[in-house]
C-alpha positions as CSV (number, residue, x, y, z in Angstrom):
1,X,4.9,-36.7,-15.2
2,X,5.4,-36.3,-11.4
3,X,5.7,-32.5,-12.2
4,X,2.6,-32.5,-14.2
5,X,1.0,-34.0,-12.0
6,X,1.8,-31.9,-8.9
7,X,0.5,-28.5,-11.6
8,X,-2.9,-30.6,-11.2
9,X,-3.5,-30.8,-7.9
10,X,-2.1,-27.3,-7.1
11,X,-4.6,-26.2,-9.9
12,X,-7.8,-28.1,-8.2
13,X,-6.8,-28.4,-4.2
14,X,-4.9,-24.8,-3.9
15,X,-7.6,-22.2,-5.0
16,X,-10.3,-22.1,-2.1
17,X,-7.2,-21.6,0.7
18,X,-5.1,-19.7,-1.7
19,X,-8.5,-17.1,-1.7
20,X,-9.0,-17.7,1.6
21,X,-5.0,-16.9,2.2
22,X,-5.4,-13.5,0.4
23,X,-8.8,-12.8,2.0
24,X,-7.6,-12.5,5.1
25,X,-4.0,-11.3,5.1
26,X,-5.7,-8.1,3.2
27,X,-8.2,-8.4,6.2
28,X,-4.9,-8.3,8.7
29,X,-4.0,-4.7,6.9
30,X,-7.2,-3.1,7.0
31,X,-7.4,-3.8,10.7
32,X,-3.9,-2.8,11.3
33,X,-4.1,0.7,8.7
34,X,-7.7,2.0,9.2
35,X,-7.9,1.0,13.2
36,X,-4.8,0.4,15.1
37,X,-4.5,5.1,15.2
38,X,-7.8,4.8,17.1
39,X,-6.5,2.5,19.8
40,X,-3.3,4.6,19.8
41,X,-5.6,7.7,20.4
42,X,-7.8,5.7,23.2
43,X,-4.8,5.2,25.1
44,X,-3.6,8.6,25.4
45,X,-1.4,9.3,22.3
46,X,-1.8,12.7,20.2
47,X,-1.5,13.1,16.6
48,X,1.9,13.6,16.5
49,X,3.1,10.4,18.6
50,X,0.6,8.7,16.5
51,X,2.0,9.8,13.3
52,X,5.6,9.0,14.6
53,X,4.4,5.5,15.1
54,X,3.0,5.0,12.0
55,X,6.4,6.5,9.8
56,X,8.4,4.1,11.2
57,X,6.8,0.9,9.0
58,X,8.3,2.7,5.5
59,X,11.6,2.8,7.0
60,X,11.6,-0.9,8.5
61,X,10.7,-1.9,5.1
62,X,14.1,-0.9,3.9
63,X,15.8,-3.9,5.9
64,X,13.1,-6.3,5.7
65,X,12.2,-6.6,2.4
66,X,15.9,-7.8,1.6
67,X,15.9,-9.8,4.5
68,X,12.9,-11.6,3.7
69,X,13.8,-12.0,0.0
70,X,17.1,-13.2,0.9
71,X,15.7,-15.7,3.4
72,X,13.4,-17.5,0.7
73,X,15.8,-17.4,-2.5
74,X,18.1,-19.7,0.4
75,X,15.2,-22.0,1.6
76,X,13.4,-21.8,-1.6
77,X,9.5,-22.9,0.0
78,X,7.6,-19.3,0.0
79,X,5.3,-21.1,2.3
80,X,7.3,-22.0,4.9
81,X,8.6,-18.4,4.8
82,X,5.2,-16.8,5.1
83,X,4.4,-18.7,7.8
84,X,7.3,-17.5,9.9
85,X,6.5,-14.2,8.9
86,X,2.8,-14.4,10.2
87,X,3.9,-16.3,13.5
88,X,6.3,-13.6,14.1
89,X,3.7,-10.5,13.1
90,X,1.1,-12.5,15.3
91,X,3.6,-12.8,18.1
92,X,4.4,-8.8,18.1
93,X,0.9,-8.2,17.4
94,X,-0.3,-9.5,21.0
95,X,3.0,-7.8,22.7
96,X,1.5,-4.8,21.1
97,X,-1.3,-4.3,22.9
98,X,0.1,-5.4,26.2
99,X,3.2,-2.7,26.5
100,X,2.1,0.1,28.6
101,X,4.9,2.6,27.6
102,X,6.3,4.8,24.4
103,X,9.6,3.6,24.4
104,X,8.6,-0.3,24.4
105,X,5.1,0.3,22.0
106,X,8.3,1.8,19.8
107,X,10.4,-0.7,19.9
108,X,7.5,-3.6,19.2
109,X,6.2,-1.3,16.3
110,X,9.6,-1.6,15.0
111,X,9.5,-5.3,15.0
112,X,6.1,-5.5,14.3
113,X,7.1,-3.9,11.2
114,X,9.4,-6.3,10.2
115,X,7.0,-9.1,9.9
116,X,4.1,-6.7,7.9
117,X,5.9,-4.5,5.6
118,X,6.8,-7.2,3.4
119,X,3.9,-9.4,4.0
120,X,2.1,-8.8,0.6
121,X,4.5,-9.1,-1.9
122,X,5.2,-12.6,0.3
123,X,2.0,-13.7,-0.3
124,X,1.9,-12.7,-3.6
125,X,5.3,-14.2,-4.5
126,X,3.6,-17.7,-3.4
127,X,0.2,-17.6,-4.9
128,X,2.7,-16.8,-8.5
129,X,4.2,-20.4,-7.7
130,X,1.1,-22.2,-7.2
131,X,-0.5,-20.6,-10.4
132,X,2.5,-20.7,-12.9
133,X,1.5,-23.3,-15.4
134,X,-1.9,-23.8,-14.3
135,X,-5.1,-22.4,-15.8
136,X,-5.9,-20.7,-12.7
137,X,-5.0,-16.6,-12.4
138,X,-3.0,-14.3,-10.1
139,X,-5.7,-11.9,-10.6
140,X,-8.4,-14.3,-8.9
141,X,-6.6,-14.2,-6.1
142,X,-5.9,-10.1,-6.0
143,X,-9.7,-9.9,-6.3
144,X,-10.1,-11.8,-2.8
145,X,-7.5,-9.8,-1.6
146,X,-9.4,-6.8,-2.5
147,X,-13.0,-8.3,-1.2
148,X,-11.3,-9.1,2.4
149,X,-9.8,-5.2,2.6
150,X,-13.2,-4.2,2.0
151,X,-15.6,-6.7,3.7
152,X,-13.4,-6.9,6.6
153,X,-13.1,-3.0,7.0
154,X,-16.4,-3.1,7.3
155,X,-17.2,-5.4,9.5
156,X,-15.0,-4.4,12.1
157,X,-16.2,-1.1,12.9
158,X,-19.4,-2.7,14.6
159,X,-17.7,-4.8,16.5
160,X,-14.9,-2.4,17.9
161,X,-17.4,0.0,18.3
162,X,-19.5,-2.7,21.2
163,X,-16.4,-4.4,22.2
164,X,-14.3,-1.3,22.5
165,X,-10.4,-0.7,21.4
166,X,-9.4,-4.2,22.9
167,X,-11.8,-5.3,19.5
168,X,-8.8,-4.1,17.6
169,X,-6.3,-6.6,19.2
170,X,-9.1,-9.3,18.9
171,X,-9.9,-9.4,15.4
172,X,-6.2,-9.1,14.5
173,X,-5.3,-11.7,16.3
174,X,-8.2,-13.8,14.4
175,X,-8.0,-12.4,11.3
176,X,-4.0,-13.6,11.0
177,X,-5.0,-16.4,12.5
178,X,-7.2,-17.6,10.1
179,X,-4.7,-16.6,7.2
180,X,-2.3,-18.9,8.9
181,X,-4.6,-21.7,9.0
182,X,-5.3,-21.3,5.2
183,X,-1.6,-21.2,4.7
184,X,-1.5,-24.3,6.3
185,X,-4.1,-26.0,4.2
186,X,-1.8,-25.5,1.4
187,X,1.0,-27.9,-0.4
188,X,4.2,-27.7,0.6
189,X,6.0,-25.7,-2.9
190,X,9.6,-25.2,-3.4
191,X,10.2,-21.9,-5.6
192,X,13.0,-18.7,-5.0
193,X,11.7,-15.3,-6.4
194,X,12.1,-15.1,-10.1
195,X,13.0,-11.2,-9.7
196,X,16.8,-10.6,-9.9
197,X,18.4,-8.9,-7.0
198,X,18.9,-4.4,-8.8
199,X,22.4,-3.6,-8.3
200,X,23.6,-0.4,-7.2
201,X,24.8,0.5,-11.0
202,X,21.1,-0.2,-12.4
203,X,19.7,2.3,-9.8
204,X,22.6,4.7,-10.3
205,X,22.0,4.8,-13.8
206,X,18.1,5.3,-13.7
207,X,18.7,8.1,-11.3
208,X,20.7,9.6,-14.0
209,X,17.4,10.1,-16.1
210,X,16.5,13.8,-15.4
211,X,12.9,13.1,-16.3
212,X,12.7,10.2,-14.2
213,X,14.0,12.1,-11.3
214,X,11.3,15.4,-12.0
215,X,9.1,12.2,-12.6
216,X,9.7,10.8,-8.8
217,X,10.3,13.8,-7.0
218,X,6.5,15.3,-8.9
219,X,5.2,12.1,-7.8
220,X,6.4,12.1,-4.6
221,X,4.5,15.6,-3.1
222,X,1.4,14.4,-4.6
223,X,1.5,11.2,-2.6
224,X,2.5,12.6,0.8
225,X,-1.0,13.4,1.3
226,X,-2.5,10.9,0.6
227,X,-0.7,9.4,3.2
228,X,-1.7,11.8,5.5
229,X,-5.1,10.8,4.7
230,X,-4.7,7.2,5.1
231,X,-3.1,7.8,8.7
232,X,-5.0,10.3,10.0
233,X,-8.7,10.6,8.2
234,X,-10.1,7.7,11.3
235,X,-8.7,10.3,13.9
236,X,-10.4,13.3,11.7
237,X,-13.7,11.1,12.0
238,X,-13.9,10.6,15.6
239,X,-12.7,13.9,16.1
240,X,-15.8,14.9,14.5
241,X,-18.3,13.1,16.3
242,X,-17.8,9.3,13.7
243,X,-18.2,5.8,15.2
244,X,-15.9,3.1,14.4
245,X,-18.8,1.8,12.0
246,X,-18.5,5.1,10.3
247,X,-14.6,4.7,10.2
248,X,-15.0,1.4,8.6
249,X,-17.6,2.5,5.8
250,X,-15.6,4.8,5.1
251,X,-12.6,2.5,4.0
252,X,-15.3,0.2,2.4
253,X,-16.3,3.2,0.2
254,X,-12.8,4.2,-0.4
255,X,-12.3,0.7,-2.0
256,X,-15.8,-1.0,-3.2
257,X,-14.9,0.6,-6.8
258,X,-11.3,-0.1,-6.6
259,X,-11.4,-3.1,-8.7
260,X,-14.1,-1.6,-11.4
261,X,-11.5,1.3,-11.7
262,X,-8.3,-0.5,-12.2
263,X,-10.4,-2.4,-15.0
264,X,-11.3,0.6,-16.4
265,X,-7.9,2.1,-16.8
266,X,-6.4,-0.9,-18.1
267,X,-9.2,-1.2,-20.9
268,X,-9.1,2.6,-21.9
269,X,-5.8,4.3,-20.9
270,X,-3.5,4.5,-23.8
271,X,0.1,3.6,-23.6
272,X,1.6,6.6,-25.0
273,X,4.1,9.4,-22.5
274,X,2.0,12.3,-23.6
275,X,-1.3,11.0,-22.6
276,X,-0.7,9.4,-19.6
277,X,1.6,12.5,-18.5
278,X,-1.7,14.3,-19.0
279,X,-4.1,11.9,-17.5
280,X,-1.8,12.0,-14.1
281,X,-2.1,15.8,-14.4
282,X,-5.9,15.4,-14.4
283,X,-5.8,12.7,-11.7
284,X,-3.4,15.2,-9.5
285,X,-5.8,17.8,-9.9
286,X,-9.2,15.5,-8.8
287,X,-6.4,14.8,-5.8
288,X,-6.3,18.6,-5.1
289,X,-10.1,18.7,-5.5
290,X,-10.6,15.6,-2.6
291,X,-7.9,17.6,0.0
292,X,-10.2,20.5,-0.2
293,X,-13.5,18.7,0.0
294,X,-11.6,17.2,3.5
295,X,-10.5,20.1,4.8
296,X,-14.3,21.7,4.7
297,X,-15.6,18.6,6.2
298,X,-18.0,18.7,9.5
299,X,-19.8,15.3,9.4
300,X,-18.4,12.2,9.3
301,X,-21.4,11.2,6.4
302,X,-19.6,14.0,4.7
303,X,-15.9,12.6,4.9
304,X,-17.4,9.2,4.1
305,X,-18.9,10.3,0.9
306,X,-15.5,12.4,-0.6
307,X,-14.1,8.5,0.1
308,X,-15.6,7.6,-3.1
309,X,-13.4,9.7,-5.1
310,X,-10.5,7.4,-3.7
311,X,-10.7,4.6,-6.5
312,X,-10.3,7.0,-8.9
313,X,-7.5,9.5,-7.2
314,X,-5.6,6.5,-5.7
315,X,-6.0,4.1,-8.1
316,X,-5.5,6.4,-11.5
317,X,-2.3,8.0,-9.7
318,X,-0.5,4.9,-8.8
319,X,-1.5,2.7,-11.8
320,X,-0.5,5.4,-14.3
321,X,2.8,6.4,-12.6
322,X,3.6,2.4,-13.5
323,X,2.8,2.3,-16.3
324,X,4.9,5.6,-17.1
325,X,8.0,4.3,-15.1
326,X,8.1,1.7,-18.3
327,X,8.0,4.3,-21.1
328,X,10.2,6.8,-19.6
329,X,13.2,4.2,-19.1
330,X,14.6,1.6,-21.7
331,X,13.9,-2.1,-20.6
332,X,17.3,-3.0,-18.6
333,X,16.1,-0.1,-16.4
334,X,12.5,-0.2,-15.6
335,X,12.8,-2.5,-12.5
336,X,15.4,0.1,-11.0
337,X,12.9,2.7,-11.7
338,X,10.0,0.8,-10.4
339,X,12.2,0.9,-7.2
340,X,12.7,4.3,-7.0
341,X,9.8,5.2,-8.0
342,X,8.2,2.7,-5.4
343,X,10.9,3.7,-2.4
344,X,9.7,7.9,-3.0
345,X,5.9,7.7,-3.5
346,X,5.3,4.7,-0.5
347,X,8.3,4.3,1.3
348,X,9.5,8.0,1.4
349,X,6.3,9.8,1.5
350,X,5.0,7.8,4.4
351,X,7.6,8.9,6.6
352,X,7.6,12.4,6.0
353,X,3.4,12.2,6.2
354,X,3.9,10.6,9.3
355,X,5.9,13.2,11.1
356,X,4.8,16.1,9.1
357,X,1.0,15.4,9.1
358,X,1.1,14.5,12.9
359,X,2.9,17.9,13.7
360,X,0.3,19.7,11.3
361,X,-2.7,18.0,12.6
362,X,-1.3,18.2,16.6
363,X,-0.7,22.1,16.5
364,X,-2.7,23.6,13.5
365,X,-5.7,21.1,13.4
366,X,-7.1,19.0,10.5
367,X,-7.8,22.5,8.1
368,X,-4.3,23.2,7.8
369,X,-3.4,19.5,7.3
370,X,-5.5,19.0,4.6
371,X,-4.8,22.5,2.8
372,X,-1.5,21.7,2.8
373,X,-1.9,18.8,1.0
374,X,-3.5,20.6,-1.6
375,X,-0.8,23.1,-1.9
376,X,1.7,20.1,-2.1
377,X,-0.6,18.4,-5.1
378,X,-1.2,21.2,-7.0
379,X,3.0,21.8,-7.2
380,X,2.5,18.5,-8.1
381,X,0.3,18.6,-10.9
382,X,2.3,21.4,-12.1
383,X,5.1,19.8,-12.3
384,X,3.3,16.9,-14.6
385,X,2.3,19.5,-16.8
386,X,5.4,21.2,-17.3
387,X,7.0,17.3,-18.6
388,X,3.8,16.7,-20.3
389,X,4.7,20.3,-22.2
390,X,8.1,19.2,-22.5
391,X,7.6,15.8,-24.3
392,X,4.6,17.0,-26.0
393,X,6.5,20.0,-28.1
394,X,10.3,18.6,-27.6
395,X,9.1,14.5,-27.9
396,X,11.0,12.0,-25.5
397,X,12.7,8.5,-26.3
398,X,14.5,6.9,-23.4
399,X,18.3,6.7,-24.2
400,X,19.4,3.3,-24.0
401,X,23.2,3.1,-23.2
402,X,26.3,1.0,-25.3
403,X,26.2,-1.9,-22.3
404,X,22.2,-1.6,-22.1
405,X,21.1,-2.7,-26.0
């Protein structure tokens, strides 16, 4: 009774903070991913510090994540674990913008790191336990999530752009602010992560899977530049004359139709490894198409508009690698290749857009950046079409091994 009780008033008290939760940590990203390379620039760094900084976050990632995970399956209360790792990212945050040298903004991105990188799936880990059992649904709360990325994004610009790149620490600092005063709002909960640790046998094994590795590896070039785009399209902006209003609608556009397309594709896309090996063909191709729209840009207006075609690159390439992950590997595996296939196309791709794109952009200049990034899609998309071939005229089943049935 206590129990069902406690599923009630999680159910009636928990949804406006829970929204307001989500709003606002997505609001804490888009600050940090869209604006922080402009304040970077304003204070003197090129492209290629600036993409240095910004590689470091995939590889932090690799130690926090397990850190963090570790750290609420032994307290068990995702809330008091979130809350430390806000306090913390708030903490770096403000020691952030007060270093004045390389070596110590370094060092504080790296710890900075360790508090963000793993703040999502955090938050999302929490807002499960308060809506397990309840009529209320995880995907209310992405949808906030999704509205503060957006809203936020585009409110900032305006304000940066008449308070100047000391705006940038500001709304931060307010923006995680406010998430931790909706996480405060909330009932104390005490859950540890449903997900079982992967051992080093279940990623061995899915490695093993020759199509998941030409799946990854595929997968992998086509999302390097989109990374590059995501670090260094504000700097392409200014460099072309853009305002940090201009910057921000450009992330609003990028996202407004996110939502509308992930709908879409769950509604319509068929789960079957031949058509979705095709459709992410396509999708690699439209990714090609937007890389060579960027690298003719002159206007900001310009760069803002090919931003549209993001909901449908960005969203149709990550949602249909998922979904292919599941069909190309038996059940006991698809976590481990979720992993992988997570670590190479974010984690892995990140760094190397970092330090590539920076060196790209610094010495050859935003043209060659962005036609390289076509080059690397369309090996890509070639790629997906010679499995698609494969599967298509040979068919595909995953093998499931004697210890896996």
């Amino acid at each position: 009774m206590a129990r069902l009780q406690d599923k009630r008033r999680h159910s009636s008290f928990s949804l406006l903070p829970l929204g307001l939760l989500n709003f606002f940590i997505y609001g804490t990203m888009v600050i940090f991913a869209a604006f922080f390379q402009l304040y970077l620039q304003d204070i003197g760094m090129d492209k290629l510090e600036i993409g240095s900084l910004m590689a470091i976050g995939p590889l932090i990632s690799l130690l926090a994540h397990p850190f963090w995970r570790y750290l609420g399956d032994r307290r068990q209360n995702p809330r008091a674990v979130l809350l430390a790792m806000m306090l913390g990212l708030l903490i770096m945050g403000h020691m952030m913008f007060k270093v004045n040298t390389f070596t110590m903004l370094y060092l504080t991105m790296i710890l900075l790191y360790f508090f963000l990188s793993p703040l999502l799936s955090q938050s999302n880990t929490l807002i499960l336990g308060y809506t397990v059992g309840t009529e209320n649904q995880f995907g209310t709360y992405r949808i906030w999530g999704s509205l503060g990325w957006t809203f936020i994004a585009l409110a900032a610009g305006p304000i940066i752009d008449s308070i100047g790149h000391n705006g940038i620490s500001l709304l931060f600092s307010v923006t995680l602010m406010l998430a931790i005063g909706a996480t405060l709002l909330l009932p104390s909960i005490q859950q540890s992560s449903q997900t079982p640790w992967l051992s080093g046998r279940e990623l061995s094994r899915a490695l093993q899977n020759k199509y998941l590795l030409a799946f990854v590896i595929f997968s992998m070039l086509v999302a390097i530049p989109n990374a590059m785009n995501s670090i260094f399209m504000p700097l392409f902006m200014t460099d072309l004359g853009g305002s940090k209003l201009a910057v921000g609608g450009a992330v609003f556009l990028s996202t407004v139709f996110e939502l509308l397309a992930f709908i879409l594709l769950d509604r319509f896309l068929k789960r079957k490894l031949s058509y979705l090996l095709a459709c992410i063909t396509i999708v690699s191709l439209l990714f090609a198409i937007r890389w060579d729209l960027m690298s003719e840009a002159t206007h900001p207006i310009q760069i803002m508009l090919i931003q549209l075609l993001h909901s449908v690159t960005f969203g149709g390439f990550f949602y249909v690698g998922t979904k292919l992950i599941t069909l190309l590997l038996p059940r006991p595996l698809r976590s481990a290749g979720q992993a992988v296939y997570a670590f190479a196309a974010s984690g892995l791709a990140g760094v190397i857009a970092g330090f590539w794109g920076g060196w790209l952009f610094q010495n050859f200049g935003s043209v060659v950046m962005y036609r390289s990034g076509v080059a690397l899609t369309l090996i890509g998309a070639l790629g997906f079409a010679a499995i698609w071939y494969q599967v298509r005229h040979h068919g595909y089943s995953p093998k499931i091994g004697r210890d896996e049935q």
